[in-house]
Each structure stands twice: as structure tokens, then as C-alpha cells.
C-alpha positions, -999 to +999 in steps of 0.1 A: +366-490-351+400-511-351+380-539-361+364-521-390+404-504-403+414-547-397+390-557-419+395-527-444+428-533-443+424-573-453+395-565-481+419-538-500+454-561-495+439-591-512+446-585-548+417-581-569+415-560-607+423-526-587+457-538-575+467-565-598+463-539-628+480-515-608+509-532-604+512-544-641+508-511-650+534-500-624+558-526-638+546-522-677+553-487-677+570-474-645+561-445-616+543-417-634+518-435-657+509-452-627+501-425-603+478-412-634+462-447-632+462-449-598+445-413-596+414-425-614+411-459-590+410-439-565+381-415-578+364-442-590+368-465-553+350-431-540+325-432-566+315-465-556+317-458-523+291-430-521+269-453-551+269-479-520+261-456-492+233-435-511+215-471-518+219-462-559+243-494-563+213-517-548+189-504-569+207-507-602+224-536-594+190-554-581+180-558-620+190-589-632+196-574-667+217-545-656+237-567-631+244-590-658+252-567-686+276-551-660+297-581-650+300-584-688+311-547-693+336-558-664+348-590-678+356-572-713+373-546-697+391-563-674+405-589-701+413-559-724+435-549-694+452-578-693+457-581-728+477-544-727+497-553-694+505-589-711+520-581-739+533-539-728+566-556-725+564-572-759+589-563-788+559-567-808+565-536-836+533-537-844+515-535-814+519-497-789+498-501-762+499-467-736+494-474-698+460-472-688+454-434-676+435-413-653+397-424-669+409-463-673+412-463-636+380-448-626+361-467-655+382-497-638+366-490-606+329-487-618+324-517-632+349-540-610+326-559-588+354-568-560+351-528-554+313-531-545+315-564-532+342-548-507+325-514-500+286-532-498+303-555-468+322-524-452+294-497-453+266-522-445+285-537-414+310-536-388+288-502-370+310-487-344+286-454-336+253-461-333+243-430-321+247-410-360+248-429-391+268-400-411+294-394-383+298-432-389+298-431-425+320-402-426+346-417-405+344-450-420+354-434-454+382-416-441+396-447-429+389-466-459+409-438-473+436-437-451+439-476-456+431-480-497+457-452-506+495-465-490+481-502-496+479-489-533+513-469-536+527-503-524+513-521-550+524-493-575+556-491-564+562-531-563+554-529-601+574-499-607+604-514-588+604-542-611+601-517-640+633-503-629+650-533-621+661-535-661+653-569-662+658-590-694+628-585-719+620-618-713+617-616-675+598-583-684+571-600-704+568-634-679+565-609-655+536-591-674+521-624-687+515-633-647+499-602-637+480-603-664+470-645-657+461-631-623+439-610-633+419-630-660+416-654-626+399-627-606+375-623-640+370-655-638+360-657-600+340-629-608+321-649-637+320-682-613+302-665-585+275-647-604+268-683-623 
């Protein structure tokens, strides 16, 4: 069981489009928009979660077609995300952008293939009670629970700290700009590995 919260622990801390977006969002638009955001990630992360233990996520995902068409749902998505943390801290009158909300982060979720990629390789291995499946599966998502949700306040509140931190604009937006660059590079990974 330690070995299985360890490797939880590893999978969720690596930053990938839950966490990277969280944090721009956290640092775009502070605290409360974020917890609204970070509300629907975690709906969604359980959505996936049961998708992966029911065996629904294999069968959908085992058509080339629908896998494909959903790593390009993803990659839109993801990149429209950037493009609203890049430029939230923009004096750009004619661009208003609002922070990603409660839906944004459970659509987020859906189609973000680190999320299954993580949940396929934590429900599928690392069995630490052989002796019932769904005691098993049931405590394995409480600890994934117990692990995903303080690993993402962290990330929200690191992006909300430098929200508050009344940095110059400019700061603001480099700031914004990296977060986002970060996570057109896990789109990108995500693009690589399916190729």
C-alpha cells in the first residue's frame, strides 16, 4: 500500500495539464476562481477514475478513430487554455478572458490523457489485497484522493501566491507566458507519443 500512495504521490506531483493549468489559473486570477477550477479537476480526475476501473475507458479508447479524435479534442483544448492563461495578464483592452470555471476543469480532465495514462497505471497495478478487488479499488481511490487533493491546493496556492505578490505587469505576463509554454509542451508530449 505505501508503495502504491509513493507512486500516486510521484504520477500527481509531476506537472501535467491538471496542474500546470491550475497554477496559471491560480496566478491569472488568484484563490477563488481557482478553487472553482480546481472543483471541476477534481470531479473530472474521479470521472476518469471510475471510466478506468469499469473497463469503459479501454473500450472507447481501443478505437483508433475515437482515440485519435480525442487527443485532438485534447490538444485544442489544452492550447485554448494556454492561450487564456498566456495572455490573462495582458493589458490587451480588447481581449477579457474569465478563469476557467467549475465545467473547464472537469471537461479538462476528460479529455487530458496524462489523467488516464496515470489512473490506467495506478488501477491496473501495484495490487496490495488480493483477496477483494473492490476493497482494493475502494481503498486505492481514497488514497488517490487523499494524495491528488493537498498536491493540488499546493499547486493552486503557488499560482495564487504569485497572484498576490503584485508583481509588475510584465513579470505578471512572463509568468503567464511560461505556464502557458509548459503546457503547450505537455500537448506536445502528448501529440509525440501517440505518433
Amino acid at each position: 500500500m505505501l508503495t502504491f500512495a509513493l507512486a500516486v504521490f510521484l504520477l500527481i506531483i509531476t506537472p501535467g495539464p491538471g496542474v500546470l493549468s491550475l497554477a496559471g489559473v491560480g496566478a491569472a486570477s488568484g484563490w477563488r476562481p481557482g478553487l472553482r477550477y480546481l472543483a471541476g479537476l477534481w470531479l473530472g480526475t474521479n470521472i476518469v477514475c471510475f471510466a478506468i476501473i469499469s473497463g469503459l475507458a479501454a473500450v472507447v479508447l481501443a478505437d483508433p478513430v475515437i482515440r485519435t479524435g480525442l487527443l485532438v479534442l485534447s490538444a485544442l483544448y489544452l492550447g485554448f487554455l494556454a492561450f487564456k492563461i498566456a495572455f490573462a495578464g495582458a493589458k490587451i483592452a480588447f481581449i477579457t478572458l474569465a478563469a476557467p470555471g467549475f465545467v473547464a476543469g472537469i471537461t479538462l480532465q476528460l479529455i487530458n490523457p496524462k489523467a488516464y495514462a496515470v489512473n490506467t497505471a495506478l488501477f491496473s497495478s501495484f495490487a496490495f489485497y488480493p483477496a477483494s478487488f473492490a476493497v482494493e479499488t475502494g481503498l486505492k481511490l481514497v488514497i488517490v484522493n487523499l494524495i491528488w487533493l493537498p498536491l493540488h491546493l499546493l499547486w493552486l496556492y503557488a499560482g495564487a501566491k504569485v497572484n498576490r505578490m503584485d508583481l509588475a505587469a510584465r513579470t505578471q505576463r512572463i509568468i503567464n507566458v511560461a505556464m502557458a509554454a509548459c503546457l503547450l509542451g505537455v500537448v506536445g508530449l502528448s501529440v509525440w507519443s501517440m505518433l
